[in-house]
C-alpha positions, 0 to 999 in steps of 0.5 A: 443537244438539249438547251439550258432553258429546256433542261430548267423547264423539265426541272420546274415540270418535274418540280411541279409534279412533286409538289402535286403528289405531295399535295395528294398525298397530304390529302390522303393523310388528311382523309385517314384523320377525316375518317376517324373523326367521321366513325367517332361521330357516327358512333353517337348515332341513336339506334334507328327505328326501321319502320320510319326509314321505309314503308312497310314490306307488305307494300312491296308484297302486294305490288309484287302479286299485283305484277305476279298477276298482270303477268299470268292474266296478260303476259303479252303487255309485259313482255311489250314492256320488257322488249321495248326496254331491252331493244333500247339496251342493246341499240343504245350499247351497239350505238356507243360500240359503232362510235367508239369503233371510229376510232374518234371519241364521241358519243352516240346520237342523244334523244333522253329528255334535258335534265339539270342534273346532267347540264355538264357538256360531257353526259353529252359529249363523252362515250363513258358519261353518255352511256351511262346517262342514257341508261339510267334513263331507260332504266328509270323509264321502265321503273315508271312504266312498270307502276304505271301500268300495274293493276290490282293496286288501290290509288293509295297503294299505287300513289305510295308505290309511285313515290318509292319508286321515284325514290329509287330513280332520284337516288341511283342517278350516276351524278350521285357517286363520285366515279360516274360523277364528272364535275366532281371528277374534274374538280377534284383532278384541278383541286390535286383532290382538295375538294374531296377532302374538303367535302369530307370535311363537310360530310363529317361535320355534318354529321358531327352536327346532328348526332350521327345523323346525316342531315345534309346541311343547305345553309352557311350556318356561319352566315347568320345569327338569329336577332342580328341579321335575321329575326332582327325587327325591333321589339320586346318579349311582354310575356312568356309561359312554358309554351311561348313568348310573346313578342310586341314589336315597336311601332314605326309609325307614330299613330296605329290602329285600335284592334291589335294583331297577333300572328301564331307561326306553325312550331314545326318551325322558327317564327322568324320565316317572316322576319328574315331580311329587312327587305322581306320581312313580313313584320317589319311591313305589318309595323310599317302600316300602322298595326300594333303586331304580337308574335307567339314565339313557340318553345323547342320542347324536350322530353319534358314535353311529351303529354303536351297536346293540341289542346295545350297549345289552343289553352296556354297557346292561343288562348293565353296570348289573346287574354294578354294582348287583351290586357296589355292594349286595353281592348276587348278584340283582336285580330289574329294570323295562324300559319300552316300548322298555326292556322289550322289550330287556330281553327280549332281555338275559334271554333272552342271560342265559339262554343265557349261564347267567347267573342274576343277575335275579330278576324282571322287570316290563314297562311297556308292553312288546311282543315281539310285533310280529306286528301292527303296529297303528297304526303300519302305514304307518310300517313299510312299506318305503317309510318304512323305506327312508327313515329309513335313507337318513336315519341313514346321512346323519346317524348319528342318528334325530333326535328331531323326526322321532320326535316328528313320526311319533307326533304324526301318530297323534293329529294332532288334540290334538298337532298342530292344537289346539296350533297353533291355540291358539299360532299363531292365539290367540296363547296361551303353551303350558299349564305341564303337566310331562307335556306338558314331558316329551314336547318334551324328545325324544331322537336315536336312534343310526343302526344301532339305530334301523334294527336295530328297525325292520327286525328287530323291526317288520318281520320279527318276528324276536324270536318267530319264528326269534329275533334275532341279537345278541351273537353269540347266537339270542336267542329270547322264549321263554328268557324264563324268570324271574318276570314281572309285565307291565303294559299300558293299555287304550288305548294305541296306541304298545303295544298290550295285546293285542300285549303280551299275545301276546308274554307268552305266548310266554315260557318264564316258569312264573310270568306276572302280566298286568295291563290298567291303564286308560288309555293309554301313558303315563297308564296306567302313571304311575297313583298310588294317591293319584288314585284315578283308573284301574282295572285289570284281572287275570286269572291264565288266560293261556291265552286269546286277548286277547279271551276273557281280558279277557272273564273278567278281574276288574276292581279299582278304583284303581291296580296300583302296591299289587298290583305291590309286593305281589308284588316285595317276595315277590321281594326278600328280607329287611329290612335297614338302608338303604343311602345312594347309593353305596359305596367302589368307586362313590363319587357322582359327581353329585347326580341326575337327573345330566348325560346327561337335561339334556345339549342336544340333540345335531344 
């Protein structure tokens, strides 16, 4: 006969029970209300434009003729292929059969490769996970193969095909749906499925957030406000024209030299990449060693600014910022920054400059910086005609490159850490975005102007045109080699938006008598944003420039620690003497906002 405490402890069970299918219920009622939400967002969605959404169909066409012909020509290598692949089907299937018929659940012997993606114990230890696993290793394995060994493909052709290919893999992995997704699962069985309904939440205001477009967001957007504690070094915007404000930040140091400095960011981006924590900040340390600092704060252009080109961003740009740095620090030279897209058109600003005798730069510093676009490395299947036409077909509708599509083209070439982890963890684990300002930084996208984004496209990435017959601009040939002032380039070792080896030819190129080349560790990004205080990547010199990239890196030295010190060292030997601070502005430039000023906090035009 059953006790009093046995019967109290089945009622507090069967309560128990209740209250978690109430729970679940409550959620499913939350999801129905979710849903409604998430198809009135997605109706706001423009109307895509298929062509920057895939390749070109003929691609496919022609790998489909070239296996068609790999197959008559030599059939007994693709059945190899195909055999190997089914042999290690039907053993792994009759493998997971013989472990299940033990009676004991455990899965069968496990050779594929460690990946992080299936660091849950189960892909091991479970049958059903396992088996899963383990095929779409082997299908990924044959798909890989498959490209590798196909002939008649041209290297563009078979780079691109590579790339799709990898595309396909990277989005059918089992972690990617929520039934074969085990962490996932077991979260949302603890959560009583809160954290499916959470990651509904997510998803929704994702795509709420950006017009019905799904950009997964890989930030805490609540966590940081730009001038607060991000992009918060102390100074003032002293001028500001339809395409930049210019930022003088105060000095921290009560003597500084002559010759002042202006950084040019890339508008593709927000300037303050280099002004994220205090303890990271770029600006804040150039400050710190005695250097009055200008920043070009690009505008977000809209519509309005679809015939703004290349050449408006060198004369109302570059050139505008030099003469007003100029007039408000009463000197007659300056030093100069151009980052990734900022460098390559200050370049181009040097060589019009020198064409036009003008002889204000002193120097100049490229951060990860190509002129060269002889290779277009990881970028090749975006750089195709079939692409180009596409976002061209794109501005002319819009009059922008708008941000999503940009954010989306770079996410593609890290699918894996920008697009799929992050969506897990939001979408399926329910989980708020991490806090980090790096992550912050790259969601907070800019539009490119029409006419611009198509000019780059075609003339630089395309044709080459700045390092072979140059390109013309401002009604000038502007060629790499007028290039002729001091020059200090910084790459990364594993950058893939700006290849070293790319940015290395291109220096060569120039007509500079004195080039500094610097190989940082680490990538497009992290490489450059490297402060001494970390102590955490190295970098690389070698002042031989004669040799091809890889016979350079062969006899570089190798210094511990960041390249900020050795840059510094030689911009101080190009920036004159000590004289007493100057505080932001001056009675022709009074100050007209405190930084990081309008334009970087502007919303997002559509």
């Amino acid at each position: 006969m059953a006790t009093q405490d046995e019967h109290f402890a089945k009622s507090e069970d069967a309560s128990a029970k209740e209250a978690a299918l109430q729970r679940l219920n409550d959620n499913l009622a939350r999801v129905d209300a979710l849903t409604q939400r998430m198809m009135a967002a997605l109706a706001k969605r423009s109307p895509g434009n298929a062509a920057l959404s895939a390749p070109d169909p003929e691609m496919f066409t022609k790998a489909a003729g070239a296996y068609w012909t790999e197959m008559v020509q030599h059939p007994a290598r693709l059945f190899e292929q195909q055999a190997t692949f089914w042999t290690k089907s039907v053993q792994h299937f009759m493998e997971a059969q013989q472990a299940l018929a033990t009676g004991k659940l455990a899965a069968p012997e496990d050779h594929t490769p460690d990946d992080a993606r299936f660091s849950n114990p189960m892909w091991k230890s479970h049958p059903w996970f396992n088996f899963i696993k383990q095929q779409y290793m082997f299908n990924a394995e044959a798909i890989r193969k498959v490209v590798d060994e196909a002939e008649g493909l041209d290297a563009t052709e078979r780079k691109r095909l590579t790339f799709f290919g990898q595309q396909i893999i990277d989005m059918m992995a089992p972690t990617n749906f929520l039934g074969t997704n085990p962490d996932a699962l077991e979260r949302a069985v603890q959560t009583d499925g809160e954290s499916l309904v959470q990651g509904l939440e997510n998803l929704v205001s994702d795509i709420e957030a950006n017009n019905g477009e799904l950009v997964v967001r890989l930030a805490d957007s609540e966590a940081f406000k730009v001038g607060e504690n991000v992009g918060a070094s102390d100074g003032q915007v002293v001028y500001r024209n339809r395409m930049f404000e210019l930022i003088q930040y105060a000095p921290q140091t009560k003597e500084v030299r002559e010759i002042p400095l202006i950084i040019f960011p890339p508008w593709i981006n927000k300037f303050y990449i280099l002004d994220l924590k205090a303890q990271n900040s770029f600006i804040k340390w150039v400050t710190e060693q005695g250097i009055t600092l200008f920043v070009a704060s690009w505008v977000n252009p809209d519509a309005s600014y679809a015939d703004v080109g290349i050449e408006d961003y060198i004369e109302e740009g570059y050139l505008a910022a030099i003469r007003e740095v100029k007039a408000i620090t009463s000197q007659k030279k300056v030093n100069t920054i151009g980052y990734c897209i900022g460098g390559t058109t200050l370049s181009m600003a040097l060589s019009l400059m020198k064409t036009q005798k003008d002889r204000s730069v002193n120097s100049a510093t490229l951060f990860t910086a190509l002129t060269d676009f002889g290779d277009q490395g990881e970028f090749t299947p975006f750089l195709q005609n079939d692409f180009v036409d596409g976002i061209e077909a794109e501005v002319a509708n819009t009059g922008v490159l708008r941000s999503h599509i940009m954010a989306r083209t770079f996410s593609y070439l890290r699918s894996n850490d920008l697009i799929y982890r992050p969506a897990i963890r939001s979408y399926m684990m329910g989980e708020t975005p991490p806090a980090f300002d790096l992550l912050f930084w790259n969601g907070d996208g800019t539009n490119l102007p029409g006419k611009m984004a198509v000019q780059y496209l075609r003339q630089l990435c395309q044709r080459n045109e700045l390092v072979t017959d140059g390109i013309e601009l401002c009604g000038e040939r502007l060629h790499i080699s007028d290039v002729t002032v001091p020059i200090f380039a910084v790459t990364c070792e594993t950058d893939h938006i700006a290849a070293w080896k790319s940015s290395y030819r291109g220096v060569q190129k120039m007509g500079a008598k004195e080039r500094t080349f610097i190989v940082s560790q680490s990538g497009h990004i992290a490489g450059i944003v490297n402060p001494p205080s970390k102590k955490k990547y190295g970098h690389y010199t070698n002042k031989n420039l004669s040799l091809d990239p890889d016979a350079w890196m062969d006899e570089a030295a190798f210094h511990e620690g960041s390249w900020w010190p050795r840059w510094v060292e030689w911009l101080h030997g190009k920036s004159g003497d000590m004289i007493p601070a100057r505080e932001p502005g001056s009675p022709t430039h009074p100050p007209l906002m405190p930084a990081p000023g309008s334009y970087v906090s502007a919303p997002l035009p559509q």
